[in-house]
ROVO-183227 format. One record per residue: residue in three letters; x, y, z of N, C-alpha, C in turn. Coordinates in Angstrom, 1 decimal, decimal comma, m for minus. Example, Ala and Ser with C-alpha at 12.3 -4.5 7.8 and 13.67 -1.06 7.14 Angstrom:
<residu = ALA	n.px = 13,2	n.py = m5,7	n.pz = 7,8	ca.px = 12,3	ca.py = m4,5	ca.pz = 7,8	c.px = 13,2	c.py = m3,3	c.pz = 7,8>
<residu = SER	n.px = 12,8	n.py = m2,2	n.pz = 7,1	ca.px = 13,7	ca.py = m1,1	ca.pz = 7,1	c.px = 12,9	c.py = 0,0	c.pz = 7,9>
% end
This chain:
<residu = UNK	n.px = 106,7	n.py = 54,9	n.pz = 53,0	ca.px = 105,3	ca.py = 55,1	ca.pz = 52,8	c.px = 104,7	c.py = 55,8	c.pz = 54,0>
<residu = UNK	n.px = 105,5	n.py = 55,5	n.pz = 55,1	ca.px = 104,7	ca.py = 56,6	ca.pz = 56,1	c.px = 104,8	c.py = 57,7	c.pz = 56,6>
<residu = UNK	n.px = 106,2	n.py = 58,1	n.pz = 55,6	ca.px = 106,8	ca.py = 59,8	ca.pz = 56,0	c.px = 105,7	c.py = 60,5	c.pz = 54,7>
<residu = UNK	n.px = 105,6	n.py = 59,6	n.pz = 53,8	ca.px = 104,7	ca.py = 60,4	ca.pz = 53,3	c.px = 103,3	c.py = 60,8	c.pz = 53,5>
<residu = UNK	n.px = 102,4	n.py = 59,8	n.pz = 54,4	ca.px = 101,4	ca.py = 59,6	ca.pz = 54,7	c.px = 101,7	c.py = 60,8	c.pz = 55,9>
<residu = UNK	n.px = 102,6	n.py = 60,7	n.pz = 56,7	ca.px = 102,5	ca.py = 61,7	ca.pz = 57,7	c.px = 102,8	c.py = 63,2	c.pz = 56,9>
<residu = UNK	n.px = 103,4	n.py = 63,7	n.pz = 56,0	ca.px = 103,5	ca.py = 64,9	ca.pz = 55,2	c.px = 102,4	c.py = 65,0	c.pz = 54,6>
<residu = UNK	n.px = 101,7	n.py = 64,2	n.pz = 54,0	ca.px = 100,3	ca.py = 64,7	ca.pz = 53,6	c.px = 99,2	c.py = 64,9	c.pz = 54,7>
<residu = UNK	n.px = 99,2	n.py = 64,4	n.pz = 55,7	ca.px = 98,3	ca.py = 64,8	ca.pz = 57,0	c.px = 98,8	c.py = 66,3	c.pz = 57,4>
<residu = UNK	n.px = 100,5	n.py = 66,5	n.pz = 57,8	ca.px = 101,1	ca.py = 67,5	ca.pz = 58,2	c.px = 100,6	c.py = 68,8	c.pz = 56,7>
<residu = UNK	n.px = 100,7	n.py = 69,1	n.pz = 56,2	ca.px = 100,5	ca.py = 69,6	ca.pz = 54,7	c.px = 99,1	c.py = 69,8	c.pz = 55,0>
<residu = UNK	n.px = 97,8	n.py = 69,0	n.pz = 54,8	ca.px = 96,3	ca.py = 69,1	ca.pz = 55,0	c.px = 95,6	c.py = 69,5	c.pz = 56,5>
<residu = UNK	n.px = 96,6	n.py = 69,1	n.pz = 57,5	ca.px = 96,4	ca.py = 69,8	ca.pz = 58,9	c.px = 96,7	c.py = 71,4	c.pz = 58,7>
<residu = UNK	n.px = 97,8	n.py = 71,9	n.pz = 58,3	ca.px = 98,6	ca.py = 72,8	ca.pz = 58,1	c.px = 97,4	c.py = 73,7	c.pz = 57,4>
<residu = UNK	n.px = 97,1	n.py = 73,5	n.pz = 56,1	ca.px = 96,2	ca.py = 73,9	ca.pz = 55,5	c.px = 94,8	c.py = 74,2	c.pz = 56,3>
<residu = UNK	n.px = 94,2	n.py = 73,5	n.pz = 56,9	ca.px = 92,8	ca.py = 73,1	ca.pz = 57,4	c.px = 92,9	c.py = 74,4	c.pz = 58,4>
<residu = UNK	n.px = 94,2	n.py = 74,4	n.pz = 59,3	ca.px = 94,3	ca.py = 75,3	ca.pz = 60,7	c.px = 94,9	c.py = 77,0	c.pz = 60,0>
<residu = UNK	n.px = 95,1	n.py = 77,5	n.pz = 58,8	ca.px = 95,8	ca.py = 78,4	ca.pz = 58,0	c.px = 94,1	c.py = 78,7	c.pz = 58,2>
<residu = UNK	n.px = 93,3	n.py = 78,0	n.pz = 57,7	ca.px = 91,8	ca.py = 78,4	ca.pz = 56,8	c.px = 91,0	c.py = 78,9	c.pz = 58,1>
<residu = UNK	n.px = 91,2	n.py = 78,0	n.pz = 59,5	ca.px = 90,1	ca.py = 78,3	ca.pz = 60,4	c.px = 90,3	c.py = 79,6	c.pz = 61,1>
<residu = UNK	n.px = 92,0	n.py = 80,2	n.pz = 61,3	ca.px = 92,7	ca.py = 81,3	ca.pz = 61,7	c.px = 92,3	c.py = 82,3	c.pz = 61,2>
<residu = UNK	n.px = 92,5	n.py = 82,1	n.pz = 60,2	ca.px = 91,9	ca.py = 83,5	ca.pz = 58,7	c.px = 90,6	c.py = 83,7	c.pz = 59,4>
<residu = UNK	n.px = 89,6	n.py = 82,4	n.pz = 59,0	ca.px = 88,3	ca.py = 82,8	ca.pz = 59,6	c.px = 87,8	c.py = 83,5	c.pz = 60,7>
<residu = UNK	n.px = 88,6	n.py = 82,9	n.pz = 62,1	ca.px = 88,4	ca.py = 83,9	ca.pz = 63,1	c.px = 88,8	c.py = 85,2	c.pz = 63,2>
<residu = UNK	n.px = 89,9	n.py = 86,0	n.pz = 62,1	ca.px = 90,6	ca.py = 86,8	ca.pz = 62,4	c.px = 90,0	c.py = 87,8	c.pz = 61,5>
<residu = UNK	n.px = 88,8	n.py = 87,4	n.pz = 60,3	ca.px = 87,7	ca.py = 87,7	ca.pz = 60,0	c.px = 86,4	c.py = 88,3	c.pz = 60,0>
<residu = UNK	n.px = 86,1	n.py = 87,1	n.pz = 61,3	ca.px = 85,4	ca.py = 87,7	ca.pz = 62,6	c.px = 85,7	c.py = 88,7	c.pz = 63,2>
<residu = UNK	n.px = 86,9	n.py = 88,8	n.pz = 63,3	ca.px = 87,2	ca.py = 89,7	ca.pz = 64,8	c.px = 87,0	c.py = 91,7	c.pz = 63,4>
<residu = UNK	n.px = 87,4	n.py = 91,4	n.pz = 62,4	ca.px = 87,1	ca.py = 92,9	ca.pz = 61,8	c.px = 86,1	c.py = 93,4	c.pz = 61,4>
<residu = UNK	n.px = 85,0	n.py = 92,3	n.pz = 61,5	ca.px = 83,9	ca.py = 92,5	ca.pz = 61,5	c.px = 83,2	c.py = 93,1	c.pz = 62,1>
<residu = UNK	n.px = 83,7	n.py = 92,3	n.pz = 63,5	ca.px = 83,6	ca.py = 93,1	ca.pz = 64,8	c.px = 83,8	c.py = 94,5	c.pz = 65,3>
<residu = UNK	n.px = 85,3	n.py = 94,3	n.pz = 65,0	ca.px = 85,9	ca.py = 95,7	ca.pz = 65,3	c.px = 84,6	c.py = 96,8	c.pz = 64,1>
<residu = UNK	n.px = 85,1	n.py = 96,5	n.pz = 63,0	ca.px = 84,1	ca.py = 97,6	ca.pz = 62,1	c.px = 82,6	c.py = 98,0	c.pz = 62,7>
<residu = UNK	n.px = 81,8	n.py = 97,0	n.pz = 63,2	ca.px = 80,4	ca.py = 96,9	ca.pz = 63,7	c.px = 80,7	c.py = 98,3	c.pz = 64,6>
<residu = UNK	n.px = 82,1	n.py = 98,0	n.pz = 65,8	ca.px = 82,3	ca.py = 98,8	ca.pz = 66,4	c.px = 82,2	c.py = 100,1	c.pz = 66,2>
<residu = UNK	n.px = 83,3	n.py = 100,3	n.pz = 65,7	ca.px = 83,5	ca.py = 101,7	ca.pz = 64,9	c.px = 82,1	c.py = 102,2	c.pz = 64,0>
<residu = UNK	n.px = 80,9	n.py = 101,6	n.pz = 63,3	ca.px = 79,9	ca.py = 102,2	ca.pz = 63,0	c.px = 78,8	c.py = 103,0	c.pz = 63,8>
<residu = UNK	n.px = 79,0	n.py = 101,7	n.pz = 65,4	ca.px = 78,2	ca.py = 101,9	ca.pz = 66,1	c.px = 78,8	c.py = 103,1	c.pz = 67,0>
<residu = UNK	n.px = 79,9	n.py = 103,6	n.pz = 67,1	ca.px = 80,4	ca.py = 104,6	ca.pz = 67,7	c.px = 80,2	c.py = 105,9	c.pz = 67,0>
<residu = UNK	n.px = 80,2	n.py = 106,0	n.pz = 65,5	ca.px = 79,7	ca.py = 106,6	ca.pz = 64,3	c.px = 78,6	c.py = 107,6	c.pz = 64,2>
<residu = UNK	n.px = 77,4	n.py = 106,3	n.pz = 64,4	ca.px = 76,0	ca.py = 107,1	ca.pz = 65,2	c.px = 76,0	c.py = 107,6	c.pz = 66,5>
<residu = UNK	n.px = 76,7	n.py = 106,8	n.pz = 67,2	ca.px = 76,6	ca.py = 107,8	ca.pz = 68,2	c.px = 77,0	c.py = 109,6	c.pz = 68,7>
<residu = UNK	n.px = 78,4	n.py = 109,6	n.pz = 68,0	ca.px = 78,4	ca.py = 110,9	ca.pz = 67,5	c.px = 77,9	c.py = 111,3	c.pz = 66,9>
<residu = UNK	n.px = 77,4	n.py = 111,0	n.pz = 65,8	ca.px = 75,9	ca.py = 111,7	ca.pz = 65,0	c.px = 75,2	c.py = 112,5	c.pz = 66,0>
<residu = UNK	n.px = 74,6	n.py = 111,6	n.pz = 66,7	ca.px = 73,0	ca.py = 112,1	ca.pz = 67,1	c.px = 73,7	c.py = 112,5	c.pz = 68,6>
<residu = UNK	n.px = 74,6	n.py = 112,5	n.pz = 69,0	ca.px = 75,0	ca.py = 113,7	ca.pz = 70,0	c.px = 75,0	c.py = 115,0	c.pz = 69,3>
<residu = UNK	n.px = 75,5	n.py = 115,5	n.pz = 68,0	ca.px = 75,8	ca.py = 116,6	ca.pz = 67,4	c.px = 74,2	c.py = 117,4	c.pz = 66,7>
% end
């Protein structure tokens, strides 16, 4: 009963830390894209 109790924690940890990864890695292309817009205008209105 406690290898399973530990597989369903390991299994739901596993899951929980997959979901927060994704999330930050989310953020980060967000980022990056913000980037690249803001770099966008600025060659604009140089030209």
């Amino acid at each position: 009963m406690t290898a399973l109790w530990f597989f369903l924690g390991l299994l739901l940890g596993g899951c929980i830390g997959v979901v927060v990864m994704c999330l930050f890695q989310i953020n980060k292309c967000n980022y990056y894209e913000s980037e690249i817009r803001r770099i966008e205008e600025q060659i604009k209105t140089k030209k």
